[in-house]
N, C-alpha and C positions, 0 to 999 in steps of 0.2 A: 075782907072782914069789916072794911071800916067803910059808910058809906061819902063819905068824905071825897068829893072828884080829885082833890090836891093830893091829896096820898095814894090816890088809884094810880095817878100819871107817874107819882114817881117811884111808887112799886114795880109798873109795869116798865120803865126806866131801866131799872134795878135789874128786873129779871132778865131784858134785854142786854145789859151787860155782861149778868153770868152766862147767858149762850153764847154772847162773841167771843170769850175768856175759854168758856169750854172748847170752842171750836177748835181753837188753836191745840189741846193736847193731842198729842200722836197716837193714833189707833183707839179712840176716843170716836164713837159715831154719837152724834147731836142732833135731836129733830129741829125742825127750822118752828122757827117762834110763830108761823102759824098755826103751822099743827100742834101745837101746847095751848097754844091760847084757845085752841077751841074749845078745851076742858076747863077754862078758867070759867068760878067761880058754878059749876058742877056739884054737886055732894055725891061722887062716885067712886068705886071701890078700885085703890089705886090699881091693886092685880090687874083690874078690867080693862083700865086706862093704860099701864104696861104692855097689855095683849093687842089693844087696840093701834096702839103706836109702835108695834112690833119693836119692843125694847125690853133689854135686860135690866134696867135698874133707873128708877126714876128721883128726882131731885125735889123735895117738898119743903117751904120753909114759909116765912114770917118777915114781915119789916115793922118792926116796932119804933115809936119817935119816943123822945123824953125830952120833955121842957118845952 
């Protein structure tokens, strides 16, 4: 959202740590941070993106800074 390269790196940071974090649940299937990232920064309809990544349920969020 922000075009700011500081915030990209530690977004992209960020989301890398909730897939390592995810990986570890038990009966939990996690696509690999390639295949996600290829949708980054896309305007495309998550359903599509679900079908395309052959997944039941996909993870969408925000990093926001203050101060």
């Amino acid at each position: 959202m922000s075009s700011d390269i500081d915030n990209e790196y530690f977004c992209d940071g960020i989301t890398e740590e909730i897939i390592n974090a995810l990986t570890k649940v038990k009966g939990l299937k996690v696509i690999a941070r390639t295949s996600s990232f290829a949708f980054k920064g896309k305007n495309m309809d998550l359903k599509l993106i679900g079908e395309q990544l052959n997944v039941g349920y996909l993870l969408e969020g925000s990093v926001r800074k203050s101060g």
